[in-house]
C-alpha positions in Angstrom: 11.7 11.0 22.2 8.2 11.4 22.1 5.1 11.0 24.5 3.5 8.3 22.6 0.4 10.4 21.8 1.4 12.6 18.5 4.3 13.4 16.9 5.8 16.1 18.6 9.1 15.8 20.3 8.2 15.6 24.3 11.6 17.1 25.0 10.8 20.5 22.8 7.8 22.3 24.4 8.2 25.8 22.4 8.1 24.1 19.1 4.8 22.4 20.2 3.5 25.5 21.5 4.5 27.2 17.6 2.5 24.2 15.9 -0.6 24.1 18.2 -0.8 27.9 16.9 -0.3 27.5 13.4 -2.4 24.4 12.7 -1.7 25.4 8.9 1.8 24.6 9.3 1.2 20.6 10.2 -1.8 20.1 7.8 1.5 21.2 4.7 3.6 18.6 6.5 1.5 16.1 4.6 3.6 14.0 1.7 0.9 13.5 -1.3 3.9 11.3 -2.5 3.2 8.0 -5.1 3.2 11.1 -8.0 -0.8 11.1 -7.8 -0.6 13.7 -10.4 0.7 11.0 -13.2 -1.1 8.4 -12.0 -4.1 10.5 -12.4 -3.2 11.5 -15.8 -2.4 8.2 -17.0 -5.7 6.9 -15.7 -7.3 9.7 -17.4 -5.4 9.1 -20.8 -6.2 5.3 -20.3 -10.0 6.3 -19.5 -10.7 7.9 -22.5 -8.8 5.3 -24.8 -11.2 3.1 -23.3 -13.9 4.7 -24.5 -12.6 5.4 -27.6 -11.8 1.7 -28.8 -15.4 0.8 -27.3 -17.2 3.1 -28.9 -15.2 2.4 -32.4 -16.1 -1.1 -31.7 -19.9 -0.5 -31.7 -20.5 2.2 -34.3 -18.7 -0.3 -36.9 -21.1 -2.7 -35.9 
C-alpha cells in the first residue's frame, strides 16, 4: 500500500528511512530498458550509410 505521494511502501518506514539516506540507491533503480544501446548503434550504422550513398551520389555527378 502506498501513501499516494512516491513509491515507497507506507507500511515500511525503515526501508524509507535507508533510501532517503542513500539517494544513490533510487537514482540505479531506473530501467534504461528499449536496448538504447542497439538502437543507438543501428542509428549510428544507418547514419553513416546515409552519408555514404549521398555523398557517392554527388561526387559521380
Amino acid at each position: 500500500m502506498t501513501d499516494g505521494k512516491n513509491e515507497t511502501p507506507a507500511d515500511e518506514p525503515k526501508t524509507a528511512r535507508e533510501e532517503r539516506a542513500d539517494p544513490e540507491n533510487r537514482v540505479r533503480q531506473g530501467v534504461t530498458g528499449h536496448n538504447v544501446r542497439y538502437v543507438l548503434l543501428i542509428s549510428l550504422v544507418l547514419l553513416l550509410a546515409c552519408y555514404f550513398m549521398i555523398a557517392t551520389f554527388f561526387a559521380g555527378g
